[in-house]
N, C-alpha and C positions, 0 to 999 in steps of 0.2 A: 532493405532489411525486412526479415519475414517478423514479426512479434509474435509468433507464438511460441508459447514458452509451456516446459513442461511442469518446474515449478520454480520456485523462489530462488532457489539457489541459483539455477540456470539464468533468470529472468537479472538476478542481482551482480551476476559475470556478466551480462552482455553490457549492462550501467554502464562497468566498470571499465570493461573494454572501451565503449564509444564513450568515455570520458564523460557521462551523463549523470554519475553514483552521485555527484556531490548537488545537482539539479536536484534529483531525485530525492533526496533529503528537503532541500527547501522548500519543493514543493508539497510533499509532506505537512511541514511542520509549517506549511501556508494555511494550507487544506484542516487540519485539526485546528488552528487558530480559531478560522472561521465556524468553525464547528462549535468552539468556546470551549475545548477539551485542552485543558495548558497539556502540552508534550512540547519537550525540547528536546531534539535530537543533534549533540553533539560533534561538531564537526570534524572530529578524530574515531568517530565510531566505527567502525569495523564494519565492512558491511556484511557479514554473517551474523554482527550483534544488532545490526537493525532489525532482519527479519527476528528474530529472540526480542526483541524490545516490542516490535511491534503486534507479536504475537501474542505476550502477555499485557499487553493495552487490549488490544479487540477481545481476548477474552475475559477480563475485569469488566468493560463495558457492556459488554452481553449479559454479563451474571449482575452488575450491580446498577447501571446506568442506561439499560435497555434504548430508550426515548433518545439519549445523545450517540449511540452506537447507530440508530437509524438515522438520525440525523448527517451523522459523520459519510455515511452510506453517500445519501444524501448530494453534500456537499461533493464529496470526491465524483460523484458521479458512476458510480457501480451499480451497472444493470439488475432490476430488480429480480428479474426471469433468470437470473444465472444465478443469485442467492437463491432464489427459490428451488434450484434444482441441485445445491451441496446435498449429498447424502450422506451421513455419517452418524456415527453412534453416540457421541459424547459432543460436550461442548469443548472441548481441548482440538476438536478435529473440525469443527467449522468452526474456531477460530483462525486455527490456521490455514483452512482453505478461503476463509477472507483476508485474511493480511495477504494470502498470495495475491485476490481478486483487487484489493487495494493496490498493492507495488507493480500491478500487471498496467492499471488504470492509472497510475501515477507516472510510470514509466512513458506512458502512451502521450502522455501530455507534454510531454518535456523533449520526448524524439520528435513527437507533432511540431513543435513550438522552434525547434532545433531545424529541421528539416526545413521550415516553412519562412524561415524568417531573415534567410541567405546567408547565415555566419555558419 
C-alpha cells in the first residue's frame, strides 16, 4: 500500500477501508494524552467529524497554546521541514494542512504497527 495521500478525506477512506479508522483514533487520543492536551475522540465519531474536530483543536492551539501545539508536533512525530514548508494565507489553512500532516503521521504508525506485527 502506497501512503500517499492527497488529503484527509482520501487519507481517512483508506483508515476506513483497511479497517485502521478506529486504530487511528486511539492513537490519536494516545498521542494528545502525552502531549497533556485532554482531547477525547469518541468512538461513534464519524470519520469526517474527526478531521472537523481535529481541525478545530490544531487551530485553537496555534492561536491560544502555541508552546502545546509544538509540543503536540512533537510527540506525534511530524517532520519539522514539512511544517516549515505549508504555505498558506491565514491560520484556518495551516491548521488544516497540519491535521492533514497529523492523521497522515498517525496513520503511518498504526499501518506500521499493523503491517509489522503479523496480525
Amino acid at each position: 500500500m502506497v501512503l500517499n495521500f492527497a488529503n484527509s478525506t482520501e487519507l481517512i477512506q483508506s483508515a476506513t477501508k483497511n479497517k485502521l479508522y478506529l486504530k487511528m483514533v486511539a492513537q490519536l487520543e494516545k498521542d494528545f494524552g502525552l502531549a497533556n492536551i485532554p482531547m477525547e475522540f469518541s468512538v461513534d465519531l464519524e470519520p469526517m467529524e474527526l478531521k472537523t474536530v481535529l481541525h478545530e483543536k490544531i487551530y485553537v492551539l496555534i492561536l491560544e497554546k502555541f508552546s502545546d501545539y509544538l509540543n503536540l508536533l512533537y510527540i506525534i512525530d511530524v517532520p519539522e521541514r514539512v511544517v516549515k514548508s505549508i504555505v498558506a494565507t491565514d491560520v484556518v489553512e495551516v491548521a488544516e494542512q497540519v491535521s492533514f500532516l497529523i492523521l497522515k503521521r498517525e496513520f503511518q504508525k498504526v499501518w506500521l504497527r499493523q503491517k509489522y506485527s503479523g496480525s
